[in-house]
C-alpha positions as CSV (number, residue, x, y, z in Angstrom):
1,X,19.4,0.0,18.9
2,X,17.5,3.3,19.3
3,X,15.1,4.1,16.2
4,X,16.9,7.2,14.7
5,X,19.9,4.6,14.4
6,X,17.2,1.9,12.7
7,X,15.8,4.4,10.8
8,X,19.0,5.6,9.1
9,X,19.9,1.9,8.3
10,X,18.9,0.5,4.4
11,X,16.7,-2.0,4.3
12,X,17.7,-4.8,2.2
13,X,16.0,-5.6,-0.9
14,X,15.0,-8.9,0.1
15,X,11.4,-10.6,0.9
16,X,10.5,-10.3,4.4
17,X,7.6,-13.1,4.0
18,X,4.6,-10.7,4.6
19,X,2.1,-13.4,4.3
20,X,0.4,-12.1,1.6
21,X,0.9,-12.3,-1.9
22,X,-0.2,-11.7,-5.9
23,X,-4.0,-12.5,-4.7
24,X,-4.3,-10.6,-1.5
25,X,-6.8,-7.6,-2.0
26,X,-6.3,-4.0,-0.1
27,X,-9.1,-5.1,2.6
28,X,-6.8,-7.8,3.0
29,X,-3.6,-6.7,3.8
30,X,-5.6,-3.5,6.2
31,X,-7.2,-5.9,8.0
32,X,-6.8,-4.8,11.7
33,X,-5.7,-1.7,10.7
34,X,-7.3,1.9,12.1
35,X,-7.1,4.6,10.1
36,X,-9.0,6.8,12.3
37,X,-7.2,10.4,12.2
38,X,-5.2,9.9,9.6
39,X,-5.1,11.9,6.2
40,X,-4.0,10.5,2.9
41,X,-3.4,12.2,-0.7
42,X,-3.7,9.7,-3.4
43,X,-3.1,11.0,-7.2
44,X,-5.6,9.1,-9.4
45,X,-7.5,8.1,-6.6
46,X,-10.6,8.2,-8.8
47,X,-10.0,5.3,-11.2
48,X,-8.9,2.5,-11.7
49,X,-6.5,0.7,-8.8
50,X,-6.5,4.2,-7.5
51,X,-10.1,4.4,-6.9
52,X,-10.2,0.7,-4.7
53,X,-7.0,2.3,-3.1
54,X,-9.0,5.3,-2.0
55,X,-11.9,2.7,-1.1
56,X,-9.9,0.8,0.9
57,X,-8.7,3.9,3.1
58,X,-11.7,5.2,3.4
59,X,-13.1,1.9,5.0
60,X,-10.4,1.7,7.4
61,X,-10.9,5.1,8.9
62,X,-8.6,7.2,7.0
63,X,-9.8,10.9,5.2
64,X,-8.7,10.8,1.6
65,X,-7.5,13.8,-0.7
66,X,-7.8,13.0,-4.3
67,X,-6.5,15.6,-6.3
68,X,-7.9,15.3,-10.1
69,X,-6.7,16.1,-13.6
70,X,-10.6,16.1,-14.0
71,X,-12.4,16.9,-11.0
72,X,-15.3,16.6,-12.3
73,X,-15.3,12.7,-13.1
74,X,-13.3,12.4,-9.8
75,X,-16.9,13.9,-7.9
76,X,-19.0,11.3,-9.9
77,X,-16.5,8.2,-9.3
78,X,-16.2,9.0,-5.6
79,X,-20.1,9.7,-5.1
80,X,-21.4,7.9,-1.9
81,X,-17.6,8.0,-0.1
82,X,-17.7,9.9,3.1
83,X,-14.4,11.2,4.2
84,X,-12.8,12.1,0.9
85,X,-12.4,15.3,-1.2
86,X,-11.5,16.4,-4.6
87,X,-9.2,19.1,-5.9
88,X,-7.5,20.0,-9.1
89,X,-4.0,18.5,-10.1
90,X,-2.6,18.0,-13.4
91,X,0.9,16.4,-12.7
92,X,2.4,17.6,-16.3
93,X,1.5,21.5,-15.3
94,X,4.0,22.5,-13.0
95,X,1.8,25.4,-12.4
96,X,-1.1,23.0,-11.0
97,X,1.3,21.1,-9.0
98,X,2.5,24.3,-7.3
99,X,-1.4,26.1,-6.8
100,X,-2.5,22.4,-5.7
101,X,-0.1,22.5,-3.3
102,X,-0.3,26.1,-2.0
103,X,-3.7,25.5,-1.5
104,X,-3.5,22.4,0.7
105,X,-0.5,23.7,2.5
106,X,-2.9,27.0,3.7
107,X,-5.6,24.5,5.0
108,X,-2.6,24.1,7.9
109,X,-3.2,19.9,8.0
110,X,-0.4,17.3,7.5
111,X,0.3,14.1,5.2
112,X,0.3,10.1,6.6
113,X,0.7,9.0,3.8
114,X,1.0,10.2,-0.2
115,X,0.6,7.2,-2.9
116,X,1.5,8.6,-6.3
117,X,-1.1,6.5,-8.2
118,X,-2.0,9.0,-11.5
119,X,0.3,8.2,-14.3
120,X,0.2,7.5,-18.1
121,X,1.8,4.7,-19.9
122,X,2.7,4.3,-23.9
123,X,1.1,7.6,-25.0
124,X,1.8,8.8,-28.7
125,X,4.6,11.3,-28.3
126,X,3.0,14.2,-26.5
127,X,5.1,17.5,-25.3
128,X,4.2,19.4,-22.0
129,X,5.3,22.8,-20.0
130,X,8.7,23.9,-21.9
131,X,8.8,20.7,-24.0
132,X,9.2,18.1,-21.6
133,X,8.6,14.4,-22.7
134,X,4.8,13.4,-20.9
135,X,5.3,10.2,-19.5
136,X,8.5,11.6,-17.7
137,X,7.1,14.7,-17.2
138,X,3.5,13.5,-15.3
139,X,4.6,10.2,-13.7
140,X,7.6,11.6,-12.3
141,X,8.6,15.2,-12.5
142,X,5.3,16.2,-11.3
143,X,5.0,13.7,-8.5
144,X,8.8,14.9,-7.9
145,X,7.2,18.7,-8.0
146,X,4.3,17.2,-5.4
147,X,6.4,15.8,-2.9
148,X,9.1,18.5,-2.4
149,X,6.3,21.1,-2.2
150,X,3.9,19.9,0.1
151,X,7.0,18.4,2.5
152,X,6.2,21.0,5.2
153,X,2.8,19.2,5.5
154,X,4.5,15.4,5.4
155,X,3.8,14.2,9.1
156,X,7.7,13.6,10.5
157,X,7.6,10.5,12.7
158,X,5.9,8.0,10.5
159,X,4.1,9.5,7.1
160,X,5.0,7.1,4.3
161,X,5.6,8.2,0.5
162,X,4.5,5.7,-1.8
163,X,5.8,5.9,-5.8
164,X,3.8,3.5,-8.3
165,X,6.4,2.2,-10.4
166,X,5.5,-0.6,-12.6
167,X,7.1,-3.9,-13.7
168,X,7.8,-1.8,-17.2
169,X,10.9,-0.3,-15.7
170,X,13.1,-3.7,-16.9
171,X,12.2,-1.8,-20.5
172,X,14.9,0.9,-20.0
173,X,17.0,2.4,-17.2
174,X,17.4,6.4,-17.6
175,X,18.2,7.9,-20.7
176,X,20.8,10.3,-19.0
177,X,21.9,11.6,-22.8
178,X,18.3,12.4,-24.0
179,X,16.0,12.1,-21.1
180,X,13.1,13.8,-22.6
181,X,13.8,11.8,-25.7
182,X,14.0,14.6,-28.1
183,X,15.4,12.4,-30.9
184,X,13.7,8.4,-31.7
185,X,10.9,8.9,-29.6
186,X,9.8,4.8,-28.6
187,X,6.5,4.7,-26.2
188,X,7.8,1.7,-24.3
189,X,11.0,2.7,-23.8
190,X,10.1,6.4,-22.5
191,X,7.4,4.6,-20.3
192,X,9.6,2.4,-18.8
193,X,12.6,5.2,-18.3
194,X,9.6,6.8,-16.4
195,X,9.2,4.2,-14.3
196,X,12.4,3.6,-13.5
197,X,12.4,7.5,-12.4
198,X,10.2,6.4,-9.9
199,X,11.7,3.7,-8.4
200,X,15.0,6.1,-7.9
201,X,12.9,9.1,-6.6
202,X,11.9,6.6,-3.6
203,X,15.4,5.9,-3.1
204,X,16.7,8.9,-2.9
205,X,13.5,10.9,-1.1
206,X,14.2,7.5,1.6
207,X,17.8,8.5,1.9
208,X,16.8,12.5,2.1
209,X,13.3,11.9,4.6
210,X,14.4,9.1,6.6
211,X,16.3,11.0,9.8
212,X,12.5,12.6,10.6
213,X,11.0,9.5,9.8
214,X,9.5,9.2,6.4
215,X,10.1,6.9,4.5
216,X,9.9,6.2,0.9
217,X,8.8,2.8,-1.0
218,X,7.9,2.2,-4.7
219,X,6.1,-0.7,-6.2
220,X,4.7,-3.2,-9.3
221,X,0.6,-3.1,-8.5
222,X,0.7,-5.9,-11.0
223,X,-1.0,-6.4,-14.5
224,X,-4.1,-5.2,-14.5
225,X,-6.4,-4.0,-16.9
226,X,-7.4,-0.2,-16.4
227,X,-8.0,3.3,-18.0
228,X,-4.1,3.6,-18.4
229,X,-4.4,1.3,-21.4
230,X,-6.4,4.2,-22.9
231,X,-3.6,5.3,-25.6
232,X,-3.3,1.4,-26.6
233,X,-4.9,0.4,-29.8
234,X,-7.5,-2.5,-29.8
235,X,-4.7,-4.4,-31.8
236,X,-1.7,-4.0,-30.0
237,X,-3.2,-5.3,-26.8
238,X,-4.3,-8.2,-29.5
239,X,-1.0,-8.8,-30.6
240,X,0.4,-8.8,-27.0
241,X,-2.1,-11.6,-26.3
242,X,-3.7,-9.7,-23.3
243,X,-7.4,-9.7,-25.1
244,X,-9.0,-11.9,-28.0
245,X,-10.4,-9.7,-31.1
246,X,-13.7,-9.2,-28.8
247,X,-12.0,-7.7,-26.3
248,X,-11.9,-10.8,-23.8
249,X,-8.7,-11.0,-21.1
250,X,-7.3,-14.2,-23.1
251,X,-5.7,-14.9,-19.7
252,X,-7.5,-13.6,-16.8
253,X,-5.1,-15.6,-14.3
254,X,-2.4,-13.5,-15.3
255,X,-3.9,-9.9,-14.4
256,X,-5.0,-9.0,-11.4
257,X,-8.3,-7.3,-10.0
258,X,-7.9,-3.6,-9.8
259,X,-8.4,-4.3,-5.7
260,X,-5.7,-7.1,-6.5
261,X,-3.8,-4.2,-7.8
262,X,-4.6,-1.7,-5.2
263,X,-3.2,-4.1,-2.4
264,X,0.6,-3.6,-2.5
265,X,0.5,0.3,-2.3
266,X,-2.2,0.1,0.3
267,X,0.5,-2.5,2.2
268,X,2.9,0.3,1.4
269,X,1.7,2.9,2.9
270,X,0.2,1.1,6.1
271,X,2.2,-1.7,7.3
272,X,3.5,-2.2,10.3
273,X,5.5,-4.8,8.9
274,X,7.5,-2.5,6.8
275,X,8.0,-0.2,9.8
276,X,11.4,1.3,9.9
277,X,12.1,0.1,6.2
278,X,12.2,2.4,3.0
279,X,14.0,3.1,-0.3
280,X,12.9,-0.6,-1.3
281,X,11.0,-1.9,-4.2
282,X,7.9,-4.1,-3.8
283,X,5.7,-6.5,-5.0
284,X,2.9,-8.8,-4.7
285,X,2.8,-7.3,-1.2
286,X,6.4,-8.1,-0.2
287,X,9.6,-6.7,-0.7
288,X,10.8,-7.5,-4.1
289,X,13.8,-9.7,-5.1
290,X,16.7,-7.9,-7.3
291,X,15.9,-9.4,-10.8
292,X,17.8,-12.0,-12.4
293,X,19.7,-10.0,-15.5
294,X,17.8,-13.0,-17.9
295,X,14.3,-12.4,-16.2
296,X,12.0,-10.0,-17.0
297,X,9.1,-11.3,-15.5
298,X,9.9,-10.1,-10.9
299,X,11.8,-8.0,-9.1
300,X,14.0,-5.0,-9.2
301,X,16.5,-4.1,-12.0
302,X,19.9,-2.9,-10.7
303,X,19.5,0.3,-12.5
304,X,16.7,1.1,-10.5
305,X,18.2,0.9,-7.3
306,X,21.5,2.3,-8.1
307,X,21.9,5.5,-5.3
308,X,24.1,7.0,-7.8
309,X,21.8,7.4,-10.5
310,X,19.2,8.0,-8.1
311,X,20.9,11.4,-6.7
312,X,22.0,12.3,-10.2
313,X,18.4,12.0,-10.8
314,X,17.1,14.0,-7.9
315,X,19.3,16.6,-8.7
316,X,17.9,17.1,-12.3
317,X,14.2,16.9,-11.3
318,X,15.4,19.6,-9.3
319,X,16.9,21.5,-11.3
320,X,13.8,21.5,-14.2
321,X,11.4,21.9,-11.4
322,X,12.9,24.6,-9.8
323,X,11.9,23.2,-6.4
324,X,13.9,20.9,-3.9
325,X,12.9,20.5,-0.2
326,X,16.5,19.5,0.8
327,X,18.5,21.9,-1.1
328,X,21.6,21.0,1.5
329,X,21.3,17.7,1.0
330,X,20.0,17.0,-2.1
């Protein structure tokens, strides 16, 4: 089988036994791996599991572009790392998406790989641009905007588009009647309709990208204690028994180190063990079981995958964002 004709195969969401697992760190899973000469643009690659994701790719040889909501703490956490740079981005102004991009597309270089690491999670209800819901808004319609504008800088024959999903998407599939929830406004559930919206952007950009060789993944980095609890009160991370009333991880076995967290988008992106797979969901370093309809606790929610729901999608983000790389086939 020639690799156009592997390449346009699906890859089955099943594990492939990668040999690593919840514990494995980024360094781990890039072991033997030379970035040399390759460029990567990682959203919120100045904190958090973003920040030991753009460690981890700077240490293996690759040059990092971290574009920043605030560029200035983005310089200060990314101090002392040669071969990476900073720019502006705020992924719920559609107007930043498109000067970010405009501006990276005139210096004339190309994308490995993009990780879509920036993203907000259980905010009070907050509008953006012409009244869009936030969550949906910055973790996908302006990583939806990203993509589709800088694709004539995606390197064909190999770059690798990474969406960070989360385990939340078993809260809610897409609201299809109200997605920008104009009416009953619930944090969780708009989070997790989010992050359902990026597990079917990857599916749908793999189907779309995959003839020139990209390919699409999205993931679960695992539970892990970062800025993105910032719009959590003290007492509801109490009440969900994640910390004590001192602010102590009650269960530290159960969350992961942020370089825990960085290591299954890191394995994304670099892997030569996922080499002619996409449009998959992953975890713990591995490609992810479909989820049990009574278990909420691994793998991927049929929603999620559905390619149906994940063109209707596409469609829409195109549609509000006015911008859509594969207007034939999208």
């Amino acid at each position: 089988m020639n690799n156009s004709a592997m390449d346009s195969s699906d890859t089955a969401q099943h594990k492939i036994g990668s040999g690593f697992g919840a514990t494995s760190t980024a360094e781990d899973v890039l072991q033997g791996i030379d970035l040399t000469g390759k460029l990567a643009v990682v959203t919120g690659g100045y904190s958090g599991l973003g920040l030991e994701t753009t460690r981890a790719l700077v240490r293996a040889g690759a040059r990092v572009v971290v574009p920043a909501r605030r560029p200035a703490a983005a310089r200060e956490n990314l101090a002392g790392l040669d071969g990476v740079e900073t720019d502006e981005l705020d992924l719920g102004d559609q107007e930043s998406v498109r000067a970010f991009a405009d501006r990276f597309l005139a210096s004339g270089r190309t994308v490995d790989f993009l990780i879509g690491s920036a993203g907000i999670m259980a905010c009070p209800e907050t509008r953006v641009g012409p009244g869009w819901e936030a969550q949906f808004a910055t973790n996908h319609l302006g990583h939806f905007a990203l993509v589709n504008r800088l694709w004539p800088a995606i390197e064909p024959g190999g770059a690798r588009i990474v969406s960070v999903s989360s385990r939340a998407h078993h809260f809610a599939g897409m609201r299809w009647d109200d997605v920008q929830w104009r009416e009953g406004y619930d944090k969780w559930a708009a989070y997790g309709q989010a992050k359902t919206a990026n597990v079917l952007f990857a599916v749908h950009l793999d189907k779309l990208a995959r003839d020139r060789g990209v390919r699409a993944f999205a993931l679960h980095p695992g539970g892990i204690i970062t800025p993105l609890q910032r719009h959590l009160p003290k007492q509801e991370m109490v009440e969900r028994g994640w910390i004590d009333e001192d602010g102590n991880l009650l269960n530290p076995e159960g969350f992961k180190s942020p370089e825990q967290g960085a290591a299954t988008q890191v394995w994304a992106a670099t892997s030569p063990q996922l080499a002619r797979m996409g449009g998959v969901y992953l975890e713990d370093c591995d490609i992810a079981e479909p989820a049990l309809a009574d278990d909420a606790t691994a793998g991927v929610k049929d929603w999620a995958k559905d390619p149906e729901q994940a063109a209707r999608l596409w469609e829409l983000s195109a549609e509000l964002t006015g911008v859509n790389a594969f207007p034939a086939q999208g």
